[in-house]
C-alpha positions as CSV (number, residue, x, y, z in Angstrom):
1,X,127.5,58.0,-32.9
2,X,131.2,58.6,-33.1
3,X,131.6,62.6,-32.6
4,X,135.0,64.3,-32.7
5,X,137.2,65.8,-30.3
6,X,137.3,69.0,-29.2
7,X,140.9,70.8,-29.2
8,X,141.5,70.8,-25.7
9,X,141.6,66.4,-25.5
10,X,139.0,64.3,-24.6
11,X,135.4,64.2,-25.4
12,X,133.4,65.3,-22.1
13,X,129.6,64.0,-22.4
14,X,126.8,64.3,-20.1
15,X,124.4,61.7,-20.2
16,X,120.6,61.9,-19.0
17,X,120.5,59.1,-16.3
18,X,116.7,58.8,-15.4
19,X,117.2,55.4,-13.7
20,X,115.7,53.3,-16.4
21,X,117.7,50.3,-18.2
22,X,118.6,52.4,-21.5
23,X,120.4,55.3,-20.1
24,X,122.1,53.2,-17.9
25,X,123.7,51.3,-20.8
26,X,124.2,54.5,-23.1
27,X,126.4,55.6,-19.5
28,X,128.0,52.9,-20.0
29,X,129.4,52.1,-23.4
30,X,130.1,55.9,-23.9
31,X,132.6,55.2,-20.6
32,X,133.4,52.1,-22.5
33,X,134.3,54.1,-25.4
34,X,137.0,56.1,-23.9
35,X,134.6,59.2,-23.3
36,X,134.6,61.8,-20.4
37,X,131.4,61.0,-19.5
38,X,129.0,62.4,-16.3
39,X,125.9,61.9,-15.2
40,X,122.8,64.1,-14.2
41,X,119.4,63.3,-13.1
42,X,116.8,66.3,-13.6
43,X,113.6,66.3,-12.0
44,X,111.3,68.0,-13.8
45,X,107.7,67.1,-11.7
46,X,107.2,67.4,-8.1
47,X,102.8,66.6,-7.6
48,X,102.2,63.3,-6.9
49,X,98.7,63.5,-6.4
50,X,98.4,63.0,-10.6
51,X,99.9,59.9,-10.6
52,X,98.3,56.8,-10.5
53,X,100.0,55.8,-7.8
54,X,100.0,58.8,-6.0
55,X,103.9,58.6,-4.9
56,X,107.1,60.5,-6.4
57,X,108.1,58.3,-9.0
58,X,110.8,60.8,-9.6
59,X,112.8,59.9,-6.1
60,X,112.9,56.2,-6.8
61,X,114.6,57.0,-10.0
62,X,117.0,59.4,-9.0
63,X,118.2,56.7,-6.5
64,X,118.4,53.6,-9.0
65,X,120.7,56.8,-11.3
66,X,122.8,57.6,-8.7
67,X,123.9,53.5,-7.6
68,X,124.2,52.8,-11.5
69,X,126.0,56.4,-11.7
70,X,128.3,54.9,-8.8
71,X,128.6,51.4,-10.4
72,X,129.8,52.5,-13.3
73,X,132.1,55.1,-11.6
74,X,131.3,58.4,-13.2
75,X,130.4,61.6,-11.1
76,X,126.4,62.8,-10.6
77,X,124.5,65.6,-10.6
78,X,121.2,66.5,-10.1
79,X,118.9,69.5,-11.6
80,X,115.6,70.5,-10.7
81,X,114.5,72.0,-14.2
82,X,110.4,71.2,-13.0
83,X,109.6,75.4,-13.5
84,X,111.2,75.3,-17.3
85,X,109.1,71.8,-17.8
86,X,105.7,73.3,-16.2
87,X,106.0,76.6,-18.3
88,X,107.4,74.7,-21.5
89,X,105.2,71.7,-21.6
90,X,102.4,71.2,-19.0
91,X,101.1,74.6,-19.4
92,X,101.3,73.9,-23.5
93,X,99.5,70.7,-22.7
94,X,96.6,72.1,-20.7
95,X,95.8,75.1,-23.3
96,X,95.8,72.7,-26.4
97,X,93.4,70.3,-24.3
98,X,91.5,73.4,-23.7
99,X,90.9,73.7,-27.6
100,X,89.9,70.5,-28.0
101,X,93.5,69.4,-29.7
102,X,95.2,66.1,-28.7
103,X,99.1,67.5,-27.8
104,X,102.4,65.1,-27.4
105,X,103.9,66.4,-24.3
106,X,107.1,63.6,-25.2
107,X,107.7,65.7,-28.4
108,X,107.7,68.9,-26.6
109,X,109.9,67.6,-23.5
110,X,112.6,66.4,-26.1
111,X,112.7,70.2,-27.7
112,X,112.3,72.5,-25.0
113,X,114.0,70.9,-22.0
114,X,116.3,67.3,-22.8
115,X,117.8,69.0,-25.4
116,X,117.6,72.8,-24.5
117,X,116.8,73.9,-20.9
118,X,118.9,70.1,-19.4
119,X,121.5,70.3,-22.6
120,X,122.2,74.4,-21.3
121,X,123.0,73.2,-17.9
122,X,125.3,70.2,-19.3
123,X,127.4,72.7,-20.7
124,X,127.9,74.5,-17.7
125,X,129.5,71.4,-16.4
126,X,131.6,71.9,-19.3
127,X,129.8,68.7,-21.9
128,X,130.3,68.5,-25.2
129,X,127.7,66.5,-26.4
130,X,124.5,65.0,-24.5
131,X,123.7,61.5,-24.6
132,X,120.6,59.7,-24.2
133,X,118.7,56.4,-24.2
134,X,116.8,56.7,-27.4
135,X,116.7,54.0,-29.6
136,X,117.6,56.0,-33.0
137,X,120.7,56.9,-34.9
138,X,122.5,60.2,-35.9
139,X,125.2,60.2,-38.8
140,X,126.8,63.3,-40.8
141,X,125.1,64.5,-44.3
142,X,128.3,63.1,-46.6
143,X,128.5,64.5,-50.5
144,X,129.4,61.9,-53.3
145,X,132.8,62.4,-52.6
146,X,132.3,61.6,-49.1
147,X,133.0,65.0,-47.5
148,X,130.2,66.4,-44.6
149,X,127.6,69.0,-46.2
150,X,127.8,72.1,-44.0
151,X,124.0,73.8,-43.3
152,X,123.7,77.7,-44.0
153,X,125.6,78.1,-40.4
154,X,128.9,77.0,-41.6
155,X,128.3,73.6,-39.5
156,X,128.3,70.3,-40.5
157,X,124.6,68.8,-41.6
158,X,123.6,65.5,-39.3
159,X,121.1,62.8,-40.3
160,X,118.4,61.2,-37.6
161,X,118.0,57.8,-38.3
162,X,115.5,54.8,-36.4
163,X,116.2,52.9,-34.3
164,X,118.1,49.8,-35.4
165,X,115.3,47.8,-33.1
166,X,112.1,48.3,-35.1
167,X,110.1,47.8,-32.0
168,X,112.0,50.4,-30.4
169,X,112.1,53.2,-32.6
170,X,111.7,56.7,-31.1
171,X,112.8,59.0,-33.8
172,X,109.1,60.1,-33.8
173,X,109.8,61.7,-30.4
174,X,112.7,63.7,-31.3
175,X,110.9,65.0,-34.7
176,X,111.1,68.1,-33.3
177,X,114.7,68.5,-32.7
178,X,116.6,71.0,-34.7
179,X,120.0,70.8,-36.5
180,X,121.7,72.8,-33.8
181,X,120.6,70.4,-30.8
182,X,121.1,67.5,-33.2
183,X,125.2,68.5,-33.3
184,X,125.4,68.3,-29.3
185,X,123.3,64.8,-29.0
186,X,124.8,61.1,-29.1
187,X,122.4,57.9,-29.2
188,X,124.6,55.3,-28.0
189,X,122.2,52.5,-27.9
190,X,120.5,53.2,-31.3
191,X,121.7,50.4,-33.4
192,X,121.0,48.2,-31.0
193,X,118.4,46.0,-30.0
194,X,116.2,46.2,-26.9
195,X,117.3,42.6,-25.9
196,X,120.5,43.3,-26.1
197,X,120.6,46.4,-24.3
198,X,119.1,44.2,-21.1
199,X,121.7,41.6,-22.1
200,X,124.4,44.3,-21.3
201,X,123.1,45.9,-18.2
202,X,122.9,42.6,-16.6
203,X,126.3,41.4,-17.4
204,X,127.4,44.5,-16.4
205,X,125.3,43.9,-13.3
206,X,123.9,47.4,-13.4
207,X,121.2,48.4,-10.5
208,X,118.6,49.2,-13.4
209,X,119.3,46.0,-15.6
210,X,115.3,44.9,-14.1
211,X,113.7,47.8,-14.2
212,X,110.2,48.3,-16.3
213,X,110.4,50.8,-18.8
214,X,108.6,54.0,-17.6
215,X,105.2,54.5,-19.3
216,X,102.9,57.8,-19.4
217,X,103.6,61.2,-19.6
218,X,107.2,61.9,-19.9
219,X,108.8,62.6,-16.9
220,X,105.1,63.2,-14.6
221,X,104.2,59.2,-14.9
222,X,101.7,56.9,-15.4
223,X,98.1,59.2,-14.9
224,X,94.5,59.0,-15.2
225,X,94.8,62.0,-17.9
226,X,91.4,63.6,-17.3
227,X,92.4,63.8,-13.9
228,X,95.9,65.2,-14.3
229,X,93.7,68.1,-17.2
230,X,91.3,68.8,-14.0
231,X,93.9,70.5,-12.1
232,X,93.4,73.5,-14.9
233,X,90.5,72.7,-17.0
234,X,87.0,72.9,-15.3
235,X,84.6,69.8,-15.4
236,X,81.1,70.7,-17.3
237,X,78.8,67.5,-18.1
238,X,77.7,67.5,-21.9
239,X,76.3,65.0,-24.1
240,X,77.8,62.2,-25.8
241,X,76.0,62.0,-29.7
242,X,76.3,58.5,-31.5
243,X,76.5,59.5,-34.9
244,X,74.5,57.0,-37.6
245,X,75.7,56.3,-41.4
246,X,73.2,58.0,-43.0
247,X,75.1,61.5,-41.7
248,X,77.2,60.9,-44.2
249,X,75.5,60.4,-47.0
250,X,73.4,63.7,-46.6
251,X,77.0,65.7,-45.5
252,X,77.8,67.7,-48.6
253,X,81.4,67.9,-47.4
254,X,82.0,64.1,-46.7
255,X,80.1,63.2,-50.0
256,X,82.5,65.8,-52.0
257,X,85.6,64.6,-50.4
258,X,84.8,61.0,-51.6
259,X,83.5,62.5,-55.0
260,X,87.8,63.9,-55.1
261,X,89.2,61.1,-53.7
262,X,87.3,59.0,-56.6
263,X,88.4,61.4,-59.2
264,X,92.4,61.1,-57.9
265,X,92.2,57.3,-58.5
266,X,94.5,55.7,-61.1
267,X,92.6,53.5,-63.8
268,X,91.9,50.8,-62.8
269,X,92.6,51.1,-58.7
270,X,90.0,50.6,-55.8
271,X,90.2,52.1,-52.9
272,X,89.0,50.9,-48.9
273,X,87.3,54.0,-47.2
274,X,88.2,52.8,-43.8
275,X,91.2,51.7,-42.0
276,X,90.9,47.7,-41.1
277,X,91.9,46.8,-37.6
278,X,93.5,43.2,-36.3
279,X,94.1,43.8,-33.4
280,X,92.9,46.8,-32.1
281,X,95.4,49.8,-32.5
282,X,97.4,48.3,-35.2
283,X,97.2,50.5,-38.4
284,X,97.5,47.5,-41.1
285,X,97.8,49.3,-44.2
286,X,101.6,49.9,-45.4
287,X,102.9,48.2,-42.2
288,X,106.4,49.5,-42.7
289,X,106.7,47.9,-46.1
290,X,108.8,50.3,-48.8
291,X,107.3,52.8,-49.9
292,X,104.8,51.9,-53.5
293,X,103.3,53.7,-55.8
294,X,100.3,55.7,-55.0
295,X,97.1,55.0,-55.6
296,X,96.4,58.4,-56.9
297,X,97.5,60.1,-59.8
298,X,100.0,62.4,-58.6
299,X,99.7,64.2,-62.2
300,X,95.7,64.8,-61.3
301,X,96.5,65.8,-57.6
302,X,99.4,68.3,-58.5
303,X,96.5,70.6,-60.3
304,X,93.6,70.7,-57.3
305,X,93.9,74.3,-56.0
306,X,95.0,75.5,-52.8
307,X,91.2,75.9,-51.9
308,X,90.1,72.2,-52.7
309,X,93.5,71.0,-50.7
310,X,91.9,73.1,-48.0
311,X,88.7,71.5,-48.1
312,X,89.8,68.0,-48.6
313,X,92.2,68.0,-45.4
314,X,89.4,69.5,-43.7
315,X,87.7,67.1,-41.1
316,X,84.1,66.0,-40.6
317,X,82.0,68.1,-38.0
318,X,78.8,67.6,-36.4
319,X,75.5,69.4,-35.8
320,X,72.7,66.6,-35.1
321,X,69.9,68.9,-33.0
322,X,67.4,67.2,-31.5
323,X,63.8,68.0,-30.7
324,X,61.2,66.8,-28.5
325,X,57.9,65.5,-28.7
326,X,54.8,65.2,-26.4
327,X,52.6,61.9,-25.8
328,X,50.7,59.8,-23.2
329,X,51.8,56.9,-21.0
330,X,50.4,54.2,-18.9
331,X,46.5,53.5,-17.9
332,X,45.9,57.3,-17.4
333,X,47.9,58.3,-20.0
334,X,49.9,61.0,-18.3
335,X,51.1,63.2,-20.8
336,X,55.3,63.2,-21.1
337,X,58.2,64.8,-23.3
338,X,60.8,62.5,-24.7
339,X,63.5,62.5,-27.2
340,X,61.9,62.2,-31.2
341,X,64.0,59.9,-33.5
342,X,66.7,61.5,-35.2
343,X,68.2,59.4,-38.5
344,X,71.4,60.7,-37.8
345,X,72.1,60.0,-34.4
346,X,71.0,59.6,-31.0
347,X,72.1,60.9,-27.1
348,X,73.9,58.1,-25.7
349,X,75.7,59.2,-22.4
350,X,76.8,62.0,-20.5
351,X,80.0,63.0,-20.2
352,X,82.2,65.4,-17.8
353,X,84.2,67.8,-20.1
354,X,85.0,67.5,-24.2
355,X,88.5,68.6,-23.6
356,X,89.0,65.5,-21.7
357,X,88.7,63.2,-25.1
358,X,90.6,62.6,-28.0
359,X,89.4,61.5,-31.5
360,X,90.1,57.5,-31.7
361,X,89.6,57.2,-27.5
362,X,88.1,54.5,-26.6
363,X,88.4,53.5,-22.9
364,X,86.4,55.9,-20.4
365,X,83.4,56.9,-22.6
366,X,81.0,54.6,-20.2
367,X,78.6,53.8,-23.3
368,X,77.4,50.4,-23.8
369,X,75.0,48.7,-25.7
370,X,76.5,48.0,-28.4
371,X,77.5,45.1,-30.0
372,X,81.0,46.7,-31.6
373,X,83.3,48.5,-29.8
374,X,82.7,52.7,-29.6
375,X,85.3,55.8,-30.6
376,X,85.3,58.8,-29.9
377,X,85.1,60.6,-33.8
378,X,84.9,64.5,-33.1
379,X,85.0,66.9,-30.1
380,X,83.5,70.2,-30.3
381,X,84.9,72.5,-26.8
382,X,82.3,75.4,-27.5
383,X,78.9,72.8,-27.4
384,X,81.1,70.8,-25.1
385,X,80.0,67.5,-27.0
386,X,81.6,64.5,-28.1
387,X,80.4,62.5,-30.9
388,X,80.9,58.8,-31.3
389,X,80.7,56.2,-33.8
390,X,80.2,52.1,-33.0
391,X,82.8,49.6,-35.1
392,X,86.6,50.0,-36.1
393,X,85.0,50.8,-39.7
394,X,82.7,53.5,-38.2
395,X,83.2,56.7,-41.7
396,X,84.5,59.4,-39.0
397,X,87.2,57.3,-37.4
398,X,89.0,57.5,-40.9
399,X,90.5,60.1,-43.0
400,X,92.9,60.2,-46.1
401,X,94.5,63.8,-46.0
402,X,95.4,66.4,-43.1
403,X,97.2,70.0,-43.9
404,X,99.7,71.4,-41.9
405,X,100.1,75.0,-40.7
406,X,102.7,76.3,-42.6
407,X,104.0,78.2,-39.3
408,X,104.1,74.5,-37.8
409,X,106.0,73.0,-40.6
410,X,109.6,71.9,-39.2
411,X,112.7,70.6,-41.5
412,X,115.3,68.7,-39.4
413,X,117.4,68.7,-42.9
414,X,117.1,72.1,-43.8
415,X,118.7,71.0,-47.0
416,X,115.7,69.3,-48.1
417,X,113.1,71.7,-47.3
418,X,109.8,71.5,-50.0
419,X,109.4,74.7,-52.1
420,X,106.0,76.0,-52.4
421,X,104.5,74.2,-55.4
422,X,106.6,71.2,-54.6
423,X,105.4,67.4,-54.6
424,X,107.3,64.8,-52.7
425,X,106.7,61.0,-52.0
426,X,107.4,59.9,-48.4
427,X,106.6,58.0,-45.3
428,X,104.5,59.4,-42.6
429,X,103.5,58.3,-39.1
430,X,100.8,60.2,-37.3
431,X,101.5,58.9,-33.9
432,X,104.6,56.8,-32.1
433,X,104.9,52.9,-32.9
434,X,102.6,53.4,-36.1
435,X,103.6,51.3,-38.6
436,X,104.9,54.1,-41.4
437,X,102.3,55.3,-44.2
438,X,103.0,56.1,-47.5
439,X,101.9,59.4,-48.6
440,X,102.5,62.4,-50.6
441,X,103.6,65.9,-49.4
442,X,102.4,68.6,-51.3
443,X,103.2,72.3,-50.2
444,X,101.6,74.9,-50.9
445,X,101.1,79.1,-49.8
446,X,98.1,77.5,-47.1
447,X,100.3,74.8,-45.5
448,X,101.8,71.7,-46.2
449,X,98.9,68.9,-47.4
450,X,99.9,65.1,-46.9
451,X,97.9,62.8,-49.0
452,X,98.0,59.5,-47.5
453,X,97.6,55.9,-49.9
454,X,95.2,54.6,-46.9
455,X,93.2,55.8,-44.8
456,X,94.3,56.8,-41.3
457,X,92.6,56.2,-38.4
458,X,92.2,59.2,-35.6
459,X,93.5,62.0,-37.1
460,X,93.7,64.5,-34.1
461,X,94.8,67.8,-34.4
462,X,97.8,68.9,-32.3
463,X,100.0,65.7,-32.6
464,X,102.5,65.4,-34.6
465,X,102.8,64.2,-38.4
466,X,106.5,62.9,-38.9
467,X,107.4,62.2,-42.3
468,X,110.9,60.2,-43.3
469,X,112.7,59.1,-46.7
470,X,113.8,55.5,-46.3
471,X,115.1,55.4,-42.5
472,X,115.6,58.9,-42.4
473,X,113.3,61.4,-40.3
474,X,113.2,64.9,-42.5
475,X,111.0,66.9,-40.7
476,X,108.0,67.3,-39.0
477,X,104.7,69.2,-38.1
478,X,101.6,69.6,-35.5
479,X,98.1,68.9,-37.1
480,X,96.2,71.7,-37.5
């Protein structure tokens, strides 16, 4: 974390206070530390009729900032930076719900306004660097001889690193920084443990040492999120379609995916089609073990085409039409239409918009019946339909490869960047506090393919796919 001087003395460093517990203590040691260090609280939401709780969460905070600001005896500021987050992130959010994608507004609030939009006005005040409460580490790119690697700019290259606290880590959330904005930030609490950051703020009897950690949409709050999407994106009731087994043993593209996956096998290796679940929302498969060997032969998958990568990221979509048939109820047998049996499926609710739903969602589908749990598995915006599937080991919930846009494809070491034709062994998470994956990178002219040793549960484009060597975060990229 250590950053060095600039010529004219001491080391002046703005620090995001939001109120919570961890930038209260990252206020404090950098103070401890000898820094120059400010505060400044920006407000970046003003409704409060999308919270759950319908109040400004935002004032509370800014009060608890300013008495731990005044505790700790550094001066505070406040910015109102909510038209920079509405344009840069809401209005991103509502028009990938819109097409049916799954965005992480956390990602984008990190790049466009912590460390761009807040990190302009810091310097303003005259900050060197800007500190946060993120529970990850940065250190310099050293050569064998110990000396810092410069990137193409002349500067010196920076490493992001998790979180010491493996149940803390939120290097995912930063995946989008670049090495210009990685220069100007400090993570003082990053090698250390959530515990002991509480220990700290209490001994130091800081006004936040209590205070739960905020939860929901960075910076809006805890929301009902079909509510919060209603504000822009119009309400239309459609059908939810359970979708049966035997879809995909009549789905040529399913069946020839499998038929690959079976031919990339190493002798000898089996392979589970679906991702195992205990409990619910755990991903049990590499469970941040060191990366193994694959069980694919990387020799076999280095020669499929750039077509057959295509097709194998691609992901299952439905078309189950249904028809109707005529017959006679009751004593006079009035003649009635219903529904005829479809093998594939069946209409089992109703909902109020598919841009509401995500593909793993569980919670808000209304459909029971069933003796296993129900997921969301695809959404299709133009039909406005969302298809379903009953168990954790339902086919559509899992999938072994996703590609990569190569517009989307982001290198935090621009050092390490994949050529086209390149094949690279890593670990990959596809969504915050998922144990890491192992997988392989392969890039090619259409995008960059990852190739994953399990299968992954909920693939949903627009999120973000972050892949790291050892502890370190490389780069990342939005699901296409």
């Amino acid at each position: 974390m250590a950053a060095s001087a600039p010529e004219n003395g001491k080391i002046k460093v703005c620090v995001g206070l939001s109120g919570g517990v961890d930038s209260s203590v990252a206020a404090l040691l950098l103070q401890e530390q000898g820094y120059d260090v400010f505060a400044m609280f920006m407000q970046n939401w003003h409704e409060a009729d999308a919270t759950l709780h319908g109040d400004c969460e935002w004032e509370e905070d800014r009060f608890v900032a300013e008495l731990v600001a005044r505790k700790i005896g550094i001066p505070f500021y406040f910015v109102d930076l909510s038209k920079q987050y509405r344009q840069r992130v809401v209005d991103y959010m509502f028009d990938e719900y819109a097409k049916g994608r799954t965005p992480n507004p956390d990602v984008l609030c990190n790049r466009e306004i912590k460390f761009d939009a807040f990190l302009a006005v810091a310097e303003k005040y005259g900050a060197d660097y800007v500190a946060t409460g993120h529970y990850c580490r940065k250190e310099p790119v050293l050569d064998a001889a110990g000396k810092p690697v410069l990137a193409e700019d002349g500067e010196p290259l920076y490493r992001l690193l998790e979180g010491a606290d493996p149940n803390k880590d939120q290097s995912y959330f930063l995946c989008q920084l670049t090495q210009a904005q990685l220069r100007k930030a400090l993570f003082p609490i990053g090698d250390i443990a959530k515990p002991e950051v509480r220990r700290i703020a209490k001994e130091a009897d800081l006004p936040s040492a209590e205070k739960k950690d905020s939860q929901g949409i960075c910076f809006v709050g805890k929301v009902d999120l079909p509510t919060f999407l209603k504000q822009k994106l119009r309400s239309v009731e459609g059908d939810i379609i359970e979708v049966y087994d035997a879809w995909y043993a009549d789905d040529n593209l399913y069946q020839w995916q499998q038929s690959v996956l079976d031919g990339l096998l190493r002798d000898g290796v089996a392979l589970d089609r679906t991702v195992r679940y205990a409990p619910e929302e755990k991903v049990l498969t590499t469970d941040g073990k060191p990366l193994g060997e694959s069980p694919f032969d990387l020799d076999k998958a280095a020669t499929l085409t750039d077509e057959e990568l295509l097709r194998l990221a691609m992901p299952i979509h439905y078309e189950i039409r249904f028809e109707y048939e005529t017959y006679r109820s009751g004593k006079k047998h009035i003649k009635k239409t219903r529904l005829k049996a479809n093998p594939y499926g069946a209409i089992v609710g109703s909902h109020e918009g598919a841009q509401f739903y995500t593909i793993g969602q569980r919670k808000g589908l209304g459909v029971g019946g069933h003796a296993e749990p129900v997921f969301v598995i695809d959404t299709d915006t133009e039909t406005n339909t969302v298809y379903v599937g009953e168990g954790h080991e339902h086919k559509g919930l899992s999938r072994f490869c996703l590609r990569i846009d190569p517009a989307e494809i982001h290198w935090l070491r621009t050092d390490l960047a994949m050529a086209v034709g390149e094949m690279r062994r890593c670990r990959v998470r596809i969504r915050y506090r998922q144990p890491l994956q192992g997988a392989t990178l392969l890039r090619r002219e259409n995008g960059l393919f990852l190739l994953f040793d399990a299968p992954q549960r909920g693939i949903s484009p627009g999120q973000f796919a972050v892949w790291y060597d050892g502890e370190e975060m490389l780069g990342s990229g939005v699901i296409a």
